[in-house]
N, C-alpha and C positions, 0 to 999 in steps of 0.2 A: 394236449393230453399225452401225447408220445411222449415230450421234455419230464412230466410228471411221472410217468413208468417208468422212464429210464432211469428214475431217480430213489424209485424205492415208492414212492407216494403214490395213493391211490386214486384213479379217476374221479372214483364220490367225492372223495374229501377236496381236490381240485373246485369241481361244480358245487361244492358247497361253500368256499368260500367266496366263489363269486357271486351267486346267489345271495350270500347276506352283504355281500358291497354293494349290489344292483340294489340290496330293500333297504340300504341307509340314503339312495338319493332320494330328492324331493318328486315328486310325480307330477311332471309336464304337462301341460295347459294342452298343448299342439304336439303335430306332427315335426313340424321342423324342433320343438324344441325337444321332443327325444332325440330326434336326429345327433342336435349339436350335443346334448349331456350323453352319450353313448358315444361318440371320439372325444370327449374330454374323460369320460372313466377309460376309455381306452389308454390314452397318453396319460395316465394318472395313476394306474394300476398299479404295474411294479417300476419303478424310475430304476435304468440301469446306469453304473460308469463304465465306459470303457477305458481301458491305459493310452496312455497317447502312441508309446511306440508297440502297441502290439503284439508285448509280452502277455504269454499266462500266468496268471495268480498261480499259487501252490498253495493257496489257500480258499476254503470258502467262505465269504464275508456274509453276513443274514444282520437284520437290522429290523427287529421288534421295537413298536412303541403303540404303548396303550395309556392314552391320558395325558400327563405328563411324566411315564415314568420309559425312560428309553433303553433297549439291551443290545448291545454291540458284541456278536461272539464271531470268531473267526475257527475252523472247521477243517485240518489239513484233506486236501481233495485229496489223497490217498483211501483217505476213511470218508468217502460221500456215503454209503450206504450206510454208516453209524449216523451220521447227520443226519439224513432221512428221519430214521427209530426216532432220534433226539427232536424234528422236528413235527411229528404225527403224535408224541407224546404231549409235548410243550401247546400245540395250537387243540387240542382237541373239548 
């Protein structure tokens, strides 16, 4: 939640998107099988890259896809908190 204030985003809207990613899986027979589908949505959730040598981006890369349609926008980190606005409008 910190990472999401730090960033202009709201708590709610955090816990609400996970919320509707946890109501798209299927609902497990067992115990052990919530177990294992709650660290697969965990490692599943947001996939990061890291750079190999360790440099910072100077940019913010975001990567929407719904369906088959996919949006690739890149975000100068100077203006994160315009990104933010741009991305509470866009998912809402």
């Amino acid at each position: 939640m910190a990472v999401a204030l730090a960033n202009g985003l709201n708590d709610n809207l955090l816990r609400r998107w996970i919320s509707e990613f946890q109501a798209r899986l299927p609902k497990p027979a067992t115990a052990k099988q919530t177990q294992a589908m709650a660290i697969a949505a965990e490692t599943q959730f947001i996939p990061l890259q890291i750079q190999a040598d360790g440099a910072a981006s100077s940019n913010i890369q975001i990567e929407l896809q719904r369906g088959a349609t996919l949006v690739r926008v890149q975000w100068p980190l100077t203006c994160a908190g315009e990104c933010a606005a741009w991305m509470r409008e866009v998912l809402k």
